[in-house]
Residue frames as qw, qx, qy, qz and C-alpha x, y, z in Angstrom:
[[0.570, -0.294, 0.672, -0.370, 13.57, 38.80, -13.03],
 [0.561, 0.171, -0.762, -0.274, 13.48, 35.07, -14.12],
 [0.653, -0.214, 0.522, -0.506, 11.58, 32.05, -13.03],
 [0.021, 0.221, -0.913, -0.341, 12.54, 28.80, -13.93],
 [0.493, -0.133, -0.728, -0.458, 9.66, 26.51, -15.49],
 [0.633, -0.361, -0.680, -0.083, 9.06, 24.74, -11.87],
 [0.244, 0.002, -0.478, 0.844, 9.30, 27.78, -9.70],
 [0.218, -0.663, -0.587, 0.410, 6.88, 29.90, -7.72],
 [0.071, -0.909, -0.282, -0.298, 5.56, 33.83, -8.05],
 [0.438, 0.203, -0.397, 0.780, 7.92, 36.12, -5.84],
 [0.220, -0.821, -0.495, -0.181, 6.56, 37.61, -3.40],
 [0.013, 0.896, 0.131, 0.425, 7.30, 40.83, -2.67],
 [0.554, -0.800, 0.058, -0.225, 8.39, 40.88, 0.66],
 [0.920, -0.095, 0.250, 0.286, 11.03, 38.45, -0.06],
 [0.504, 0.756, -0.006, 0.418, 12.80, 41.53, -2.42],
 [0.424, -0.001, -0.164, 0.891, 15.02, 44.22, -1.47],
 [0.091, -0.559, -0.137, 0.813, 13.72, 47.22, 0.18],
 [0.156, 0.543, -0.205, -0.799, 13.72, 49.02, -2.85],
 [0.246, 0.039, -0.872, -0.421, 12.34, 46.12, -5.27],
 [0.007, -0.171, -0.970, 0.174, 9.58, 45.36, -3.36],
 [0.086, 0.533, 0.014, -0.842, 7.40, 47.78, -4.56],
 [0.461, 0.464, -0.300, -0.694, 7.75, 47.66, -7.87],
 [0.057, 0.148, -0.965, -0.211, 7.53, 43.80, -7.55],
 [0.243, 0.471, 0.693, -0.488, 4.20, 44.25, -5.67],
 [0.198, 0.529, 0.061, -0.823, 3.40, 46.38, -8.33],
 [0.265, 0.341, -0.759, -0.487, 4.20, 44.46, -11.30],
 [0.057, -0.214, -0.973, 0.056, 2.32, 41.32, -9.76],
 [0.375, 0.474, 0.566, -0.560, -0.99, 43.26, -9.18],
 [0.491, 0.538, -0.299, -0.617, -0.97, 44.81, -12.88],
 [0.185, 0.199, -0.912, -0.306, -0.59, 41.21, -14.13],
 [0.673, -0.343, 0.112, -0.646, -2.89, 40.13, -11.56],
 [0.665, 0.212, -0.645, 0.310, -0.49, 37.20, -10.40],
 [0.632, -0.675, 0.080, -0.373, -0.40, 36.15, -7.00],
 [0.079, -0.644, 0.743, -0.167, 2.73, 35.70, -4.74],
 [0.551, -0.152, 0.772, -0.278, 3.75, 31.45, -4.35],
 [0.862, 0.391, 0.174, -0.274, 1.47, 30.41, -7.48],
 [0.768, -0.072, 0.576, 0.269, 3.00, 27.67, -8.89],
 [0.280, 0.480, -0.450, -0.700, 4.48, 29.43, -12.59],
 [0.029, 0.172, 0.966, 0.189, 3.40, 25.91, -14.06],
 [0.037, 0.586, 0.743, -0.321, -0.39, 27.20, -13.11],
 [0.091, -0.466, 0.132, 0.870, 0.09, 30.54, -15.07],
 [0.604, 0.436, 0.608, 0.276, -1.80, 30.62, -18.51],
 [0.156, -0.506, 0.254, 0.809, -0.42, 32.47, -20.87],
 [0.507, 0.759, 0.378, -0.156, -2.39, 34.13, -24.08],
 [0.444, 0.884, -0.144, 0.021, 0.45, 35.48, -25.93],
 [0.897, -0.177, 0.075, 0.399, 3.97, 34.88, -26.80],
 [0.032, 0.912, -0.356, -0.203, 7.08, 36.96, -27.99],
 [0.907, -0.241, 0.201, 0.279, 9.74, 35.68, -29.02],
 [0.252, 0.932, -0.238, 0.105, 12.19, 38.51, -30.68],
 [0.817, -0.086, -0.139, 0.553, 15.82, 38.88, -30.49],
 [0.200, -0.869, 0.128, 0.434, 18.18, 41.94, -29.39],
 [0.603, 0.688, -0.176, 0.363, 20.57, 43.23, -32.68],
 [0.157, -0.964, 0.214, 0.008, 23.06, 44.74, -29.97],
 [0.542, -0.615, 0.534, 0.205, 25.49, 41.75, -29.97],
 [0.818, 0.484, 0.245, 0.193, 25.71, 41.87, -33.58],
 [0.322, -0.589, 0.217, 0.708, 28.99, 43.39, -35.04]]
């Protein structure tokens, strides 16, 4: 799933059937709360990596 810079949590209910679940799920283990402004997030760690697959 992606969220642009000035979007919003998903909430759950707003999924598919079968996504909504594991979206509910994913947002409690973060402890993120549907609507919250992603701008309002703080984040403690970064990644930034790359995938090798579309190398030839």
């Amino acid at each position: 799933m992606v969220i642009p810079i000035d979007g919003v949590i998903p909430d759950p209910q707003g999924q598919l059937t079968r996504l909504a679940e594991t979206v509910g799920t994913a947002l409690e283990y973060m402890g993120l709360e549907p609507g919250t402004p992603i701008s309002e997030v703080k984040v403690d760690k970064v990644f930034i990596g790359s995938c090798t697959n579309g190398r030839n």
